[in-house]
C-alpha positions in Angstrom: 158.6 63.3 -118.6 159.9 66.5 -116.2 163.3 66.5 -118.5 160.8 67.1 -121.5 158.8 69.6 -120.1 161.3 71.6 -118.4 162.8 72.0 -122.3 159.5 73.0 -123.4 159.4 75.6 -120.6 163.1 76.7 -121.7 162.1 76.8 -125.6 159.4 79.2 -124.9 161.0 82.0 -122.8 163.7 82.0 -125.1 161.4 82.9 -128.0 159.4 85.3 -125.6 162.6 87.2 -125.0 163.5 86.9 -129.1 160.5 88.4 -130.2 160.0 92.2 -131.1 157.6 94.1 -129.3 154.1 95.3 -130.5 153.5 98.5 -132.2 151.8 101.3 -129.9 148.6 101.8 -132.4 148.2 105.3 -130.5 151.6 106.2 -131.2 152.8 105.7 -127.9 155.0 104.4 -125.6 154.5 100.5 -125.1 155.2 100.5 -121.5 152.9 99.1 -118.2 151.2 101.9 -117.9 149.3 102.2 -122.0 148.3 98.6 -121.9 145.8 98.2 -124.5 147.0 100.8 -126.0 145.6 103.6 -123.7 148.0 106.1 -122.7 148.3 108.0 -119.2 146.1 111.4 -119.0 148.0 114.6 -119.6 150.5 116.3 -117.3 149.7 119.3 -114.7 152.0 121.4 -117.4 149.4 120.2 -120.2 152.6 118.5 -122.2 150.5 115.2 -123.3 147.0 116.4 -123.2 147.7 118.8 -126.9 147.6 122.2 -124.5 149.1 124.8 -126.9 149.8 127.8 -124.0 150.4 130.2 -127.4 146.7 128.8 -129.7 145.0 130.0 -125.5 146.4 132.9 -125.4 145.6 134.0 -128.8 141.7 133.0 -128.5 141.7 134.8 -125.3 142.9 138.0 -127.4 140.2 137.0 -129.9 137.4 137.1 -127.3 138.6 140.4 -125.1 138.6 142.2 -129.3 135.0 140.6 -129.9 133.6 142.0 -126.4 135.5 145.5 -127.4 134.1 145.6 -130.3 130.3 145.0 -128.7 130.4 147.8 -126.4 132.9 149.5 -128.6 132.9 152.3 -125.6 134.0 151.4 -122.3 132.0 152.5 -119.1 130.2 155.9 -119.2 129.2 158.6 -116.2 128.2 161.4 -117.4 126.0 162.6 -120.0 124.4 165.7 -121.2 122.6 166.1 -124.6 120.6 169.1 -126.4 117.3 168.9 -128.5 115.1 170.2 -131.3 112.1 169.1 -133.0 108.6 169.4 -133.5 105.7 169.2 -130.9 102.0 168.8 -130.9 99.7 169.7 -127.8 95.9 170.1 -126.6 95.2 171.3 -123.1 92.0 169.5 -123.1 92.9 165.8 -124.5 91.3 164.3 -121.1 89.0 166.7 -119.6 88.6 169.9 -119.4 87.2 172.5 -117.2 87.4 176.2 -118.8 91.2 176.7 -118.1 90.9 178.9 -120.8 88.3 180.1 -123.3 88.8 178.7 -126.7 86.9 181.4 -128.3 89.6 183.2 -127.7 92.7 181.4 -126.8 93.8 178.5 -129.0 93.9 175.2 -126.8 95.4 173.0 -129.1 98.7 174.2 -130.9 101.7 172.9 -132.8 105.3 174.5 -133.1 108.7 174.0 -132.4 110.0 172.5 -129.3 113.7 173.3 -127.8 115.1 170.9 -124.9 118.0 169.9 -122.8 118.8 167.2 -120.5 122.1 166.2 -118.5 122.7 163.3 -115.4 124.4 160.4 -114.3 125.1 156.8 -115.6 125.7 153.4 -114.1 125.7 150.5 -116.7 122.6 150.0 -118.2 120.8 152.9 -116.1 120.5 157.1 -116.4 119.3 159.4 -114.0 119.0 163.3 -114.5 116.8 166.4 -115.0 115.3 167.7 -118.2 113.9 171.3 -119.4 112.2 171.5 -122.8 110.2 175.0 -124.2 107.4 174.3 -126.8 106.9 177.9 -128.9 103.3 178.1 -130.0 101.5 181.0 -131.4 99.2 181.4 -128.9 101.1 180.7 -125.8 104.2 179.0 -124.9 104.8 175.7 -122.5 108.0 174.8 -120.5 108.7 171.8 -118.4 111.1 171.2 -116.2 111.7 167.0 -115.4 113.7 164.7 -113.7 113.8 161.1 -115.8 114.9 157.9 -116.1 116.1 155.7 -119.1 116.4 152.2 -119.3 119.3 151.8 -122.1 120.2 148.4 -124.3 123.5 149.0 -125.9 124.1 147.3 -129.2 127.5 147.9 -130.3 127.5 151.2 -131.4 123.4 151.7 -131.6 121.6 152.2 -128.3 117.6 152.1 -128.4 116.1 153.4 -125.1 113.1 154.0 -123.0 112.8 157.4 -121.4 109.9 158.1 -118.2 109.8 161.6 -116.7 107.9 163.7 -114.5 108.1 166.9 -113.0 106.2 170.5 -113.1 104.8 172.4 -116.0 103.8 176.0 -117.1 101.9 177.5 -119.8 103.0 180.9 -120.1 103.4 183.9 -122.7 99.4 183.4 -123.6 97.9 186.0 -126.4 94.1 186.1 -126.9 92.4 188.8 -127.9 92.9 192.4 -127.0 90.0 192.1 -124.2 91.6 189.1 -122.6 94.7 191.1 -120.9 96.4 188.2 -119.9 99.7 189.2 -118.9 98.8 192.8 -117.1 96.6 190.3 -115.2 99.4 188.2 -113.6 97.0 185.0 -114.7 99.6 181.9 -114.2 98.2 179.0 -115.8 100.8 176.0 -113.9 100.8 172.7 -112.8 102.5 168.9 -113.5 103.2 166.4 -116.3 104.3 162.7 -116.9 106.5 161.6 -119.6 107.2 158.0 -121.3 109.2 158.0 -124.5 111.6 155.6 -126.8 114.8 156.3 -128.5 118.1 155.3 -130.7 121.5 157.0 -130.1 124.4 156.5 -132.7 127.8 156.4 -131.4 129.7 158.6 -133.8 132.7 158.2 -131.2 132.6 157.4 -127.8 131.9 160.6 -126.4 129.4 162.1 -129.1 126.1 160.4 -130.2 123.1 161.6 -132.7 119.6 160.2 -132.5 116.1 160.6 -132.2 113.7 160.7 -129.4 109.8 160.3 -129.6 108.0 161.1 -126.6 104.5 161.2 -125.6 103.0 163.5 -122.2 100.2 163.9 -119.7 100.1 167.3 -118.7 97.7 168.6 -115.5 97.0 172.4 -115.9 95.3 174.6 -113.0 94.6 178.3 -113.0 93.8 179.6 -109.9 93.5 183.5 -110.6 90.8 185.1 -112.1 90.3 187.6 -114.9 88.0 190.3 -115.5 87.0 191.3 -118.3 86.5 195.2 -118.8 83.0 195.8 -120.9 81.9 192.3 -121.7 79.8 194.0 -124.7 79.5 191.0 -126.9 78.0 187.2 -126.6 81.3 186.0 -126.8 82.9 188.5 -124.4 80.1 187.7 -121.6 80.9 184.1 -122.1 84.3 184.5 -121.3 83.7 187.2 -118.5 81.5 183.8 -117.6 84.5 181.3 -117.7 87.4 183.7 -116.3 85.4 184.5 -113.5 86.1 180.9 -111.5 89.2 178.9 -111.6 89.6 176.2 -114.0 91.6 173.4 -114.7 92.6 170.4 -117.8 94.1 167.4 -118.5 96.0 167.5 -121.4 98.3 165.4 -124.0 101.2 165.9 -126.3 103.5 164.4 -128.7 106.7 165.0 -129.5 109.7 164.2 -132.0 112.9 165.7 -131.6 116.8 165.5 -133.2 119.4 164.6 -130.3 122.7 165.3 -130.3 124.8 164.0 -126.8 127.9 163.8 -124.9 128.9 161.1 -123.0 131.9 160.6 -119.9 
């Protein structure tokens, strides 16, 4: 009985060493370490994990062009920009309180409008001052600002929002011939606030064109008084009435201008 089984024993290692070895169905090596056919993770140098150094490299370049062509500017520091357009304004829009007699002083006008701003950037934020001169026929209005703008660049389209504040002056005022304004020294002066929205285009990275619409709360005080020389009408004693105390308004404007910019 032992002489047959040790045979049997014999038989079967011999065929065991005889017979070929399974196919890797992963295509690998059929050593201890895939059994079942799972082979060992990939390498620190990325040899058996399909790692291609050059495909990574090239989808890096792919991404750093994409995010180039986003901003399509770089950083910017400095900017200053000029602007024209077309302005509408009523010294009385909120209140009034005789600043000036509309009998014979217009207080509500339309005319051209002539600005320019320059500051400081950092990312999405701009910082700087702003002058702008509305030309009216029957008197003129300058500000002087400093603003803020809150910028969302968009390849090479930035919209914006624009807030300001800062002093104001009506000067330049003609009325009529009674109402010596100017040999009078009367200085009509006092503050406004500004919000606004607009779009630059990037022509390049240092020039832009756009458009700016702005809206503004102005606060207007005269504190000298006129006389009138021979108040011999209704409409003369009226306004001999209303020059003869300070006054005062709270007015509103609205603005669209042309922008043209340069940017560092």
């Amino acid at each position: 009985m032992s002489v047959a089984l040790t045979g049997l024993f014999s038989a079967s290692a011999a065929l065991a060493q005889s017979a070929p070895a399974a196919p890797d169905p992963y295509g690998g090596s059929n050593s201890g370490l895939s059994a079942g056919g799972l082979a060992p993770p990939g390498s620190a140098d990325g040899t058996q994990s399909g790692y291609d150094p050059q495909q990574h490299a090239a989808t890096e370049q792919s991404l750093k062009q994409a995010d180039d062509k986003d901003s399509g500017r770089g950083l910017e520091f400095v900017w200053v920009n000029a602007e024209a357009g077309f302005q509408y304004l009523s010294l009385n829009t909120f209140h009034a309180n005789n600043l000036v007699d509309s009998q014979f002083v217009k207080s509500s006008q339309s005319g051209p409008l002539f600005g320019f701003g320059a500051g400081l950037r950092l990312i999405f934020l701009t910082l700087g001052a702003r002058f702008r001169l509305g030309d009216f026929s029957a008197w003129q209005m300058w500000t002087l600002d400093a603003e803020a703008g809150l910028h969302m660049p968009i390849g090479m389209v930035e919209p914006y929002f624009n807030f300001g504040a800062g002093y104001a002056s009506m000067g330049a005022i003609s009325g009529n011939n009674a109402l010596n304004f100017q040999s009078a020294g009367v200085n009509i002066h006092g503050w406004n606030a500004r919000i606004g929205f607009g779009m630059d285009i990037y022509l390049t990275r240092t020039i832009s064109v756009g458009a700016l619409m702005t809206g503004d709360m102005l606060y207007l005080k005269r504190s000298q008084r006129l006389t009138i020389a021979n108040p011999n009408t209704p409409a003369l004693q009226q306004a001999a009435q209303v020059y003869a105390n300070d006054g005062s308004s709270i007015g509103g404007a609205a603005t669209l201008t042309g922008v043209v910019g340069l940017h560092f």
